[in-house]
C-alpha positions as a Markdown table, in Angstrom:
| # | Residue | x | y | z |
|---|---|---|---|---|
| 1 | Unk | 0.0 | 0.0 | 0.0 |
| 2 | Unk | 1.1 | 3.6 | -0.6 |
| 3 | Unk | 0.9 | 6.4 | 1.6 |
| 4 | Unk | 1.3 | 10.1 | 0.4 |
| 5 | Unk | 1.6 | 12.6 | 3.2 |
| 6 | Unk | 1.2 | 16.4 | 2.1 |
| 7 | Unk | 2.7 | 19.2 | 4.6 |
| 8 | Unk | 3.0 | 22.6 | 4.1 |
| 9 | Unk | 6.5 | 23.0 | 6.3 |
| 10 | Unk | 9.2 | 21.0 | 7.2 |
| 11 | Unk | 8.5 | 19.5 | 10.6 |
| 12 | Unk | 4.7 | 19.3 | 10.0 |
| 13 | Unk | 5.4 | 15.9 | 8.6 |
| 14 | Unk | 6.6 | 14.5 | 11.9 |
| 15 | Unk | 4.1 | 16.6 | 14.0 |
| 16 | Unk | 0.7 | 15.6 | 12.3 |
| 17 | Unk | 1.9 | 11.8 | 11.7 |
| 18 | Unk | 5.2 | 10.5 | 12.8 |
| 19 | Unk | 3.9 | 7.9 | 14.2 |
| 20 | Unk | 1.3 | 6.7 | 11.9 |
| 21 | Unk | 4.5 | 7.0 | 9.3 |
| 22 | Unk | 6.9 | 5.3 | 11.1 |
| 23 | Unk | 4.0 | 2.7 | 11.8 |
| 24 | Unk | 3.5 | 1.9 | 8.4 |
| 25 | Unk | 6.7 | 1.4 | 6.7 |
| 26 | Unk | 7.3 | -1.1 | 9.9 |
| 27 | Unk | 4.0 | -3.0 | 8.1 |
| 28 | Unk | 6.1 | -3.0 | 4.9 |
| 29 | Unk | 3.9 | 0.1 | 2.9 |
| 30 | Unk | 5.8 | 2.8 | 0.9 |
| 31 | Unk | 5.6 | 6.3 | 2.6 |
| 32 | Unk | 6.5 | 9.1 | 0.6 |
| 33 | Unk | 6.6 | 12.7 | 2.2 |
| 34 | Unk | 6.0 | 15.9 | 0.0 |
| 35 | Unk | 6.5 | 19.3 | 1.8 |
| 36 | Unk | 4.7 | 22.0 | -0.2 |
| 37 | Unk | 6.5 | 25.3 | 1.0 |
| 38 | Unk | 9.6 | 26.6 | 2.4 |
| 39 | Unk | 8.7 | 26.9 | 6.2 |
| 40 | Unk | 11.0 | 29.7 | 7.0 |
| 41 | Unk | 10.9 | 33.3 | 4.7 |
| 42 | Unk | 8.3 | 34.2 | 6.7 |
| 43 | Unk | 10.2 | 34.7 | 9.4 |
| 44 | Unk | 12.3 | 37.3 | 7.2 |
| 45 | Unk | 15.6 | 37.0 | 9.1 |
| 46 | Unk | 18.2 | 34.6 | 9.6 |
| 47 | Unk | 19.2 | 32.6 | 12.6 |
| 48 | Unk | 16.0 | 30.7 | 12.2 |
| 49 | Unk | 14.7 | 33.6 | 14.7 |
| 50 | Unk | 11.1 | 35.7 | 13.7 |
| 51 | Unk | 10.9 | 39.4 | 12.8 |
| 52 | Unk | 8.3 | 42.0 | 12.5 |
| 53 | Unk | 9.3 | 43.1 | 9.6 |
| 54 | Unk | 8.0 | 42.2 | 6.3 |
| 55 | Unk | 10.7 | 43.5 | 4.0 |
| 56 | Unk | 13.6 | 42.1 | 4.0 |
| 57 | Unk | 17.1 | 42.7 | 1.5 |
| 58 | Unk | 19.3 | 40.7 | -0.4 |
| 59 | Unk | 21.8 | 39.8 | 2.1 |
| 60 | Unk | 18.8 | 38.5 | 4.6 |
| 61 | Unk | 17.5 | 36.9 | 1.4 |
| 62 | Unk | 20.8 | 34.9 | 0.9 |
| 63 | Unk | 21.5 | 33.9 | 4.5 |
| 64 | Unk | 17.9 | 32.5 | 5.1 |
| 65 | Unk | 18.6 | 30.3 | 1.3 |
| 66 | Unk | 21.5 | 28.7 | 3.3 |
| 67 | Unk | 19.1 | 28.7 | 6.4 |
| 68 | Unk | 16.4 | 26.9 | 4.2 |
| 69 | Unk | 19.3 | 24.2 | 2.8 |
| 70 | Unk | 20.1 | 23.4 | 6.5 |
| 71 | Unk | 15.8 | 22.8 | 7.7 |
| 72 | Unk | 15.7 | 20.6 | 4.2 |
| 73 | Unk | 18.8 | 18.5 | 5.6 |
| 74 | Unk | 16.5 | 18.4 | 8.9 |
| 75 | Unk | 13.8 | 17.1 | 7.2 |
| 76 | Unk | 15.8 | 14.2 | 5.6 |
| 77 | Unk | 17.2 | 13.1 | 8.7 |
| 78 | Unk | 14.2 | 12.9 | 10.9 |
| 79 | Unk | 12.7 | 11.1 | 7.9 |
| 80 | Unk | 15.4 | 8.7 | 8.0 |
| 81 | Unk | 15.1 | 8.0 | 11.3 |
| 82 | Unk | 11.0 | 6.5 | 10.6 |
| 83 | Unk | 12.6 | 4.9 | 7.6 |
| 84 | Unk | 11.1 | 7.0 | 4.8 |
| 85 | Unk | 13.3 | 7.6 | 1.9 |
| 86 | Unk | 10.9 | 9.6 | -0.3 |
| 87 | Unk | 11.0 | 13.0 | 0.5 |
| 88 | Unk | 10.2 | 15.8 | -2.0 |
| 89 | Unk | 10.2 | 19.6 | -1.2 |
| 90 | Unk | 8.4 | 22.6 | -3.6 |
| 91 | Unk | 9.2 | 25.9 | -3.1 |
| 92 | Unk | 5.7 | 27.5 | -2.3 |
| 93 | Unk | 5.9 | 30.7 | -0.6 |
| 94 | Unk | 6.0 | 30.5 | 3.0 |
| 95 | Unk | 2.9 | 31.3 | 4.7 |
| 96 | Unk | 1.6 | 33.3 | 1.7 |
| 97 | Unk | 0.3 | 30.5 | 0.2 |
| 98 | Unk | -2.8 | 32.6 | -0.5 |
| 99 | Unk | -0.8 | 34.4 | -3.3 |
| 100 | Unk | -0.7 | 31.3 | -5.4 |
| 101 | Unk | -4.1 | 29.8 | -7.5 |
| 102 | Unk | -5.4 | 27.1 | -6.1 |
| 103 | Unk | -5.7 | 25.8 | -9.6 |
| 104 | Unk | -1.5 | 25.9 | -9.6 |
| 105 | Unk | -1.3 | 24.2 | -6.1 |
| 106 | Unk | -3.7 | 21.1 | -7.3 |
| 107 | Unk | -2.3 | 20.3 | -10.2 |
| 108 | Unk | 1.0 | 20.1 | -8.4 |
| 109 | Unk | -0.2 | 17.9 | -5.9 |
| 110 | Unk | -2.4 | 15.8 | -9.0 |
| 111 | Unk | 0.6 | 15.3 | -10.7 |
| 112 | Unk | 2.1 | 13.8 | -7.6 |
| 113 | Unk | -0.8 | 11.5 | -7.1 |
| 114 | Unk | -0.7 | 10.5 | -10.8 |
| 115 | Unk | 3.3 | 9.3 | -10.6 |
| 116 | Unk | 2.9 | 7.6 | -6.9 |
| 117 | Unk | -0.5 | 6.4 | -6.8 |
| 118 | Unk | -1.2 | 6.7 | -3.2 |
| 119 | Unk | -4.3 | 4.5 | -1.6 |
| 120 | Unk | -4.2 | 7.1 | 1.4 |
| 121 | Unk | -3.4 | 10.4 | 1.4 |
| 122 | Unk | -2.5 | 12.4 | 4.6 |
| 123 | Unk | -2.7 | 16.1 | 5.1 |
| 124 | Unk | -3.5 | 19.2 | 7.1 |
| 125 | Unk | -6.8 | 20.3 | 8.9 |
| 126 | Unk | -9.0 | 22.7 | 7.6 |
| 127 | Unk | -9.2 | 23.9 | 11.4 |
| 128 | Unk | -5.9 | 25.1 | 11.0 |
| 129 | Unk | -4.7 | 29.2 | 12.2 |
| 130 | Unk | -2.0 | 29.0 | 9.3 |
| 131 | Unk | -2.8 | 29.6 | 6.0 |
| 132 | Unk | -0.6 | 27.5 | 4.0 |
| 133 | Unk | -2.4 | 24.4 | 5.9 |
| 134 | Unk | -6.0 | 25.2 | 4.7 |
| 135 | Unk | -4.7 | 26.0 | 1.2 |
| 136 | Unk | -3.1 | 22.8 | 1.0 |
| 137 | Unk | -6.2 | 21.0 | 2.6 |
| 138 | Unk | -8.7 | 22.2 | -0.1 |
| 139 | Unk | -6.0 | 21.7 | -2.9 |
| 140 | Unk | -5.5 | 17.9 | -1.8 |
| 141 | Unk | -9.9 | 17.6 | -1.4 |
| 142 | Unk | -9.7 | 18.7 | -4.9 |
| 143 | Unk | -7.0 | 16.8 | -6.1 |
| 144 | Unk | -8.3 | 13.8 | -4.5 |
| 145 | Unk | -11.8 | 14.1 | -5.4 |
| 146 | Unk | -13.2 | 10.3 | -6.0 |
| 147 | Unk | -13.4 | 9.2 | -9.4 |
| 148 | Unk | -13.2 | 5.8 | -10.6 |
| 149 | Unk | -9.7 | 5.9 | -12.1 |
| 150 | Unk | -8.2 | 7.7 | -8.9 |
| 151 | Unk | -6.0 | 5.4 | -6.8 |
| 152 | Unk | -6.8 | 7.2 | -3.5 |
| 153 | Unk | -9.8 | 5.6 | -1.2 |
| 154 | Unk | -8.7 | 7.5 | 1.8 |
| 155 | Unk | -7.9 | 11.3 | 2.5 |
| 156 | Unk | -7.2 | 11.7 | 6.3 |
| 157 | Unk | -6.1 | 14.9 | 8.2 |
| 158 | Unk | -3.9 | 15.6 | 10.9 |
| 159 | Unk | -3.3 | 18.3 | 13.6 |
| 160 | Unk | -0.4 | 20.2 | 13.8 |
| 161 | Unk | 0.2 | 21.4 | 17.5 |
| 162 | Unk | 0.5 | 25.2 | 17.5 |
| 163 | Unk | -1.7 | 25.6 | 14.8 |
| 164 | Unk | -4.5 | 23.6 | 14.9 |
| 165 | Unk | -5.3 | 24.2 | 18.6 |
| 166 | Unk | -4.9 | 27.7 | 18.4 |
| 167 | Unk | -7.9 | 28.3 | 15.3 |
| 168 | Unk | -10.2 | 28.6 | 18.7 |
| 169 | Unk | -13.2 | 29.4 | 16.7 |
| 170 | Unk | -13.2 | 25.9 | 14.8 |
| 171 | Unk | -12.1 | 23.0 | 16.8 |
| 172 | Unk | -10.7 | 19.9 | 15.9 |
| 173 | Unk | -12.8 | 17.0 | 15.6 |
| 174 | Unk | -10.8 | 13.6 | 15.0 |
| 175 | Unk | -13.0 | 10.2 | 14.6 |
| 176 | Unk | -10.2 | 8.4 | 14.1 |
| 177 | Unk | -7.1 | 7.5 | 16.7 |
| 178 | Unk | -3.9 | 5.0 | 15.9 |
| 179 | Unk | -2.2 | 3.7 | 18.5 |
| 180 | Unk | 1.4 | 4.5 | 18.5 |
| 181 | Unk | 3.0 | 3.9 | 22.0 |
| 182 | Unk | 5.9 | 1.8 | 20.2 |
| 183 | Unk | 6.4 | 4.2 | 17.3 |
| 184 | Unk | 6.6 | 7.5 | 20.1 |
| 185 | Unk | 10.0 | 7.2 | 20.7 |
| 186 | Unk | 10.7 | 7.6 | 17.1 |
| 187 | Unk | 8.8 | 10.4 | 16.7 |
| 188 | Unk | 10.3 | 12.1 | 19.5 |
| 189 | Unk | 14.0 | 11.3 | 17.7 |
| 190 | Unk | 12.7 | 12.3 | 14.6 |
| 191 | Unk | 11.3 | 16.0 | 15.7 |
| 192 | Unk | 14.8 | 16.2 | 17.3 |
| 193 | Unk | 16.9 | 16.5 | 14.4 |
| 194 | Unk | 14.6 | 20.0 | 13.7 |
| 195 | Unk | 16.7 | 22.1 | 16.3 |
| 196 | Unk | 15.7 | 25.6 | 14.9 |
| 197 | Unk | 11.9 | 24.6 | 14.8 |
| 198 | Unk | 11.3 | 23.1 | 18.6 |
| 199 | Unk | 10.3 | 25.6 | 21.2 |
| 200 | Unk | 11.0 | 25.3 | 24.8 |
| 201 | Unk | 7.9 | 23.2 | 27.1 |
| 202 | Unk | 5.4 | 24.6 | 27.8 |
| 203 | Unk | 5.2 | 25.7 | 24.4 |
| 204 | Unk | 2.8 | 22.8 | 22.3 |
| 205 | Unk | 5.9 | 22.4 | 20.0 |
| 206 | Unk | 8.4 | 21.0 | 22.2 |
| 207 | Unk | 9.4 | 17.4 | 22.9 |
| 208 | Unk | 8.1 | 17.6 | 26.4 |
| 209 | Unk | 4.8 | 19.2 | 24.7 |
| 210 | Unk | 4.3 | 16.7 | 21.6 |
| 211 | Unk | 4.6 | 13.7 | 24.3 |
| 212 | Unk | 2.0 | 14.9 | 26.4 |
| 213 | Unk | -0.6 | 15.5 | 23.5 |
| 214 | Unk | 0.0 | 12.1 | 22.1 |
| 215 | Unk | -0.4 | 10.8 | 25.8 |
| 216 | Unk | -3.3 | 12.7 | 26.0 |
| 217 | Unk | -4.6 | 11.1 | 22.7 |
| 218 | Unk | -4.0 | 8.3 | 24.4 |
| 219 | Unk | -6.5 | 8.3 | 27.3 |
| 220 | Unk | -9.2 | 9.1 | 24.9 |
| 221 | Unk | -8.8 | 5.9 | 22.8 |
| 222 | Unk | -7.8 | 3.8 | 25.4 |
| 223 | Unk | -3.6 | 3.8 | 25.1 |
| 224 | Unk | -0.4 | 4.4 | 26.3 |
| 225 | Unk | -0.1 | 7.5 | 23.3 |
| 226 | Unk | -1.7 | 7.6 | 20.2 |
| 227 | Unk | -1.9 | 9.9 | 17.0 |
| 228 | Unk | -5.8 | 11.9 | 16.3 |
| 229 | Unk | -6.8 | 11.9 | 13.0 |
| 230 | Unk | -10.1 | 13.1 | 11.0 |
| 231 | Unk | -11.2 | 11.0 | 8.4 |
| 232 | Unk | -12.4 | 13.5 | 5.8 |
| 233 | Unk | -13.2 | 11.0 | 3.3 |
| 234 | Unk | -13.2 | 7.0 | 2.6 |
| 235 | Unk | -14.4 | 5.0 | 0.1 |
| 236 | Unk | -15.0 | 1.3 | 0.2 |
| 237 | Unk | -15.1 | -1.2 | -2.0 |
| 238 | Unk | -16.2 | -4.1 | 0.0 |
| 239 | Unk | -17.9 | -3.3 | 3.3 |
């Protein structure tokens, strides 16, 4: 079986479904990972570190390339580490998402679908606070949409812990929970190798913070930790 996770930013990957990922290629599927935008102009200034400003000039421009080639290494380790080898990274503005067609978004992520031919297919929330995650939601729901020569029979969403949590006016809802109190440690590692993107506890995007939400996950569905997911559409065969 093959399993196409969509993220906007490096990290989100690992974040939303780490251990669902590192779950599956230990069942013997093929994971592939595509990261949609840069995940760090935004921030318009180097050291990894956010600024208020919006402008920025060449010699920022240049140190945050160099910046960008160091969170793409990031990525490859801490994919590594759950034993996925294909990784793929677009360069979609980051965080301004919304200047792009959502015409020019779909067809990218259609023409992934049509070369890998995923039968589930992992994203963002449309609950999301940032941007580039409900852009790449309703590209993916359109890119997915069920036909009978699409490959896809599932497109699930995941949360994204400082993000999804803080869109206060529309909550997540997940349906659907996956045990992963063997695959946590590996998650843990993996988020790990993204130094410049972990905040300090109690912030929700820290080690200490990511273990306690997956523990917390856990007491709903009745284990040690698990992964919430939302089911946004599934398609059945046989029943």
């Amino acid at each position: 079986m093959n399993v196409l996770v969509i993220a906007a930013h490096p990290d989100d990957e690992i974040l939303g479904a780490g251990g669902i990922i590192k779950k599956n290629i230990d069942q013997g599927n093929e994971v592939k990972i595509v990261i949609m935008a840069t995940g760090i102009f935004s921030r318009r200034s180097n050291n990894f570190n956010n600024s208020v400003e919006y402008e920025t000039n060449e010699n920022s421009k240049k140190l945050m390339e160099n910046e960008l080639k160091v969170l793409r290494q990031n990525a490859k380790k801490a994919s590594k580490i759950l034993g996925v080898k294909n990784v793929d990274f677009y360069d979609f503005p980051d965080n301004e998402m919304d200047k792009i067609s959502n015409l020019e978004i779909t067809k990218s992520i259609e023409k992934i679908i049509k070369s890998f031919k995923p039968e589930i297919v992992l994203t963002h929330s449309n609950s999301d606070l940032n941007i580039d995650h409900r852009i790449i939601y309703n590209a993916t729901l359109t890119a997915t949409r069920p036909m009978n020569t699409s490959s896809v029979q599932e497109v699930i969403s995941f949360e994204i812990p400082s993000s999804t949590e803080w869109n206060f006016t529309s909550p997540f809802s997940p349906n659907m929970f996956v045990d992963i109190s063997k695959e946590l440690k590996f998650k843990l590692k993996a988020l790990s190798q993204y130094k410049s993107e972990l905040k300090q506890f109690p912030h929700p995007r820290s080690l200490k913070g990511i273990e306690i939400i997956a523990k917390r996950w856990g007491t709903v569905c009745g284990y040690p930790a698990a992964e919430a997911f939302q089911i946004i559409r599934q398609i059945r065969k046989n029943f």
